[in-house]
C-alpha positions in Angstrom: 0.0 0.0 0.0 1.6 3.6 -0.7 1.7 5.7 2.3 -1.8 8.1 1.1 -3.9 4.4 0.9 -2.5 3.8 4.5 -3.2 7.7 5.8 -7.2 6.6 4.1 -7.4 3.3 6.2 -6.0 5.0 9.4 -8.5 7.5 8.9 -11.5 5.5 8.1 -11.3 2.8 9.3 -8.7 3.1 12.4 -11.1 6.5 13.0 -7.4 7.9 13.6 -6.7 11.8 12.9 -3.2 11.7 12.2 -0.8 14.2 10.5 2.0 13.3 7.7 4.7 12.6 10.7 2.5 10.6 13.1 1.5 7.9 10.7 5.6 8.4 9.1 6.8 7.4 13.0 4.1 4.9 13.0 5.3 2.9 9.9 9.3 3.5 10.8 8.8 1.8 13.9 6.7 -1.3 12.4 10.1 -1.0 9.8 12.2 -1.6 13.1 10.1 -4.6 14.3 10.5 -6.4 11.0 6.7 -5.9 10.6 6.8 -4.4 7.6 8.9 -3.4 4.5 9.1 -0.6 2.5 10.3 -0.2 -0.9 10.2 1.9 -3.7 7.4 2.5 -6.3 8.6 1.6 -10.1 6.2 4.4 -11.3 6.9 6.8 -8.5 9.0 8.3 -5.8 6.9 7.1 -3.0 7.6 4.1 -1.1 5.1 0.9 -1.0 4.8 -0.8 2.2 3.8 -4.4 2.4 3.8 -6.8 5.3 6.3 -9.0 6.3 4.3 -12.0 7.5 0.2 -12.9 8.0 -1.2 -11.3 11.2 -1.1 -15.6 12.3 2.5 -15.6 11.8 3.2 -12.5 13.6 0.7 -13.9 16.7 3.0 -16.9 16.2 6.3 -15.3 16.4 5.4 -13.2 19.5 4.4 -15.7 21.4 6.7 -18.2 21.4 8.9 -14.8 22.4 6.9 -14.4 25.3 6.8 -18.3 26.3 10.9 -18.3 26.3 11.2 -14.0 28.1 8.7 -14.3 30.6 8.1 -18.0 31.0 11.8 -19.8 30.8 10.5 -21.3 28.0 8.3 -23.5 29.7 5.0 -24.6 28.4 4.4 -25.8 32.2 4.7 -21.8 33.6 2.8 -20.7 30.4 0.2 -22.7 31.3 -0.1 -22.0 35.0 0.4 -18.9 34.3 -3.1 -19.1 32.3 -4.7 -21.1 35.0 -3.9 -18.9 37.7 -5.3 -20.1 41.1 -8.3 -21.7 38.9 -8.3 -25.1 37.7 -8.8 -26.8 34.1 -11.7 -27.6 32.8 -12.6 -31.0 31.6 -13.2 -30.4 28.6 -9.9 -27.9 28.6 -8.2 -30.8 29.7 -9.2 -33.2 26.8 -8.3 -30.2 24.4 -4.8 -30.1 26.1 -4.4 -33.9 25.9 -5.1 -33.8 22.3 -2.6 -31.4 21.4 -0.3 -33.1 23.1 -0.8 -36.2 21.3 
């Protein structure tokens, strides 16, 4: 998408008023994350930005980064981390023996 379709969508959709530099900050950090790319247009002198990876792959990515920062990398934590003080579910359990299959 070239940087005015993105400015339309933040303002439409995202019901964002943002000016030229705020939505320019915006992108350079997603640039800095590895969220996104931005290239050059062939026709123009405007950059095109297009993601890096689906929204799924991203979810993915981040939290298997979270599992290994804030849980050691251990599904165990993770999980009671998730349970809390509570207690599975049966049916939870079933799901969880599933996947582990």
């Amino acid at each position: 998408m070239s940087f005015r379709e993105i400015m339309d969508v933040a303002t439409k959709e995202w019901k964002k008023n943002w000016k030229v530099q705020t939505l320019n900050t915006f992108l350079n950090g997603l640039q800095k994350m590895g969220m996104i790319r931005a290239e050059r247009s062939m026709t123009s002198s405007y950059n095109v930005y297009s993601p890096v990876c689906t929204k799924e792959q991203h979810i993915h990515k981040w939290t298997k980064q979270m599992v290994e920062v804030c849980y050691d990398n251990s599904f165990r934590r993770l999980v009671s981390a998730f349970v809390g003080d509570g207690k599975l579910s049966k049916e939870d359990k079933e799901d969880l023996k599933k996947f582990l299959e």
